[in-house]
Steps between C-alpha positions, in 0.01 A plus 500: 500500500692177575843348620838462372725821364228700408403494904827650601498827727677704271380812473576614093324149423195490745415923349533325124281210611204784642544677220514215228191400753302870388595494154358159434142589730527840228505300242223239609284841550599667187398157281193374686309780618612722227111469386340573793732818569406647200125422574525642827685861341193460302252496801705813628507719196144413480402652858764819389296588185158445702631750765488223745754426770780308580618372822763231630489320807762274717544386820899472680735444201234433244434885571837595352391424194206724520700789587746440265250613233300770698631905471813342245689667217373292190208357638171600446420823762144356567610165679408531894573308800245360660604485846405271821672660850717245592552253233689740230831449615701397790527861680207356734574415793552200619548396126300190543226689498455542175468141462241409725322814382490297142315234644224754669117400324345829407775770456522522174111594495556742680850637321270493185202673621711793651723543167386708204456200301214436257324286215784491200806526649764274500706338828797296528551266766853363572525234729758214493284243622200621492338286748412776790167651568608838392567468157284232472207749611638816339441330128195339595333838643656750223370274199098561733609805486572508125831543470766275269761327708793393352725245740860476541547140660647204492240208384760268670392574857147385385592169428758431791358692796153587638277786445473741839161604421191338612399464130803260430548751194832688372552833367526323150170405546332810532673730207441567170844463399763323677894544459717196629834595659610114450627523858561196713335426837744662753598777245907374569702416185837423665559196757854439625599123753674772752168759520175336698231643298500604123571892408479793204149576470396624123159535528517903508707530233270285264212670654656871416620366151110376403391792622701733305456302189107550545532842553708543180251314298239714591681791436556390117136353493382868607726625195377289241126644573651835428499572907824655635569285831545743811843375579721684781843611391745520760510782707939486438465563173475911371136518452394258712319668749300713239391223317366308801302803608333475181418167536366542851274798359305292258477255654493602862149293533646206491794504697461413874886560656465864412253565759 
């Protein structure tokens, strides 16, 4: 972001800047958490083979992510959403709902202790800032609970904001594996002299592309133990449909949308 020609309105140059904007956070991603994605495929292929569970969580946009890679052609059929009325999207109404619901102490006890969770499984948090109660409290009460929790965040917000939670703690702090989004404070990567506040948001599409790459490395993790992944094929290809039934048969246990 800045002055001069690169902060005209022009609308070709301001999508190229966004987009030049996503590549480069894409790239950041691939190079410096390259590690900890694969560790974290790793974590999930582990829970697969022990016929544990997997589950993703998000509240408002952060939730996109978590849907993007629940009941999806390609992606492993035993991901499930763990939901929270009212903070999964921004059907509620009114929307700002959702966000003071994020900052209610004690609901994610009691999202955990009504959800067919248990000791082994594996969650994934996304929140951009991680700094409300709710996430904060969901990893702290599924890892007493047993469960692995692998956050989606950005560590940023930890070191230029303050923590929402009465322990002064972040999701980061409370997971066994974190994944940094490298997202700025205000999640905005374009500015321009003639708009009052900055604009183009990016922090779903990192989110979504972190996620996906996790979910791919456990897929080939699962392979290389000799374990064929259940992966969903899409239900628009000839075959689709048959092949997902399949899926859902063996491993009907472990899927929570179904029902």
């Amino acid at each position: 972001m800045g002055n001069g020609p690169e902060n005209s309105g022009s609308g070709d140059l301001l999508a190229a800047r966004y987009l030049d904007a996503a590549i480069d956070l894409l790239r950041r991603v691939r190079d410096e958490e390259s590690a900890d994605i694969t560790a974290a495929g790793e974590l999930i292929a582990d829970a697969v083979a022990a016929d544990g569970r997997l589950f993703a969580f998000g509240a408002g946009h952060s939730s996109l992510a978590a849907q993007d890679v629940v009941y999806r052609a390609g992606g492993l059929a035993l991901m499930n959403l763990l939901s929270v009325p009212g903070v999964v999207g921004v059907d509620v109404m009114p929307a700002t709902l959702g966000s003071a619901l994020e900052r209610v102490d004690g609901l994610a006890g009691a999202v955990l202790d009504s959800s067919p969770v248990r000791p082994g499984d594996v969650l994934v948090i996304i929140s951009l800032s991680g700094r409300n109660s709710l996430p904060v409290e969901m990893a702290m009460n599924a890892r007493a609970l047993g469960l692995k929790v692998i956050g989606v965040t950005s560590v940023a917000y930890a070191t230029e904001t303050k923590s929402r939670h009465v322990s002064g703690t972040f999701l980061k702090d409370h997971c066994d594996l974190v994944l940094d989004s490298k997202i700025a404070v205000g999640d905005a990567e374009l500015a321009l002299d003639s708009v009052d506040a900055p604009f183009g948001p990016a922090s779903t599409m990192v989110a979504s592309a972190l996620m996906q790459a996790m979910m791919a490395t456990a897929a080939a993790a699962l392979a290389a133990r000799g374990i064929q992944p259940p992966l969903l094929r899409s239900g628009n290809v000839d075959g689709g449909h048959d092949w997902n039934g399949r899926v859902f048969s063996e491993y009907g246990d472990r899927i929570f949308y179904r029902h």
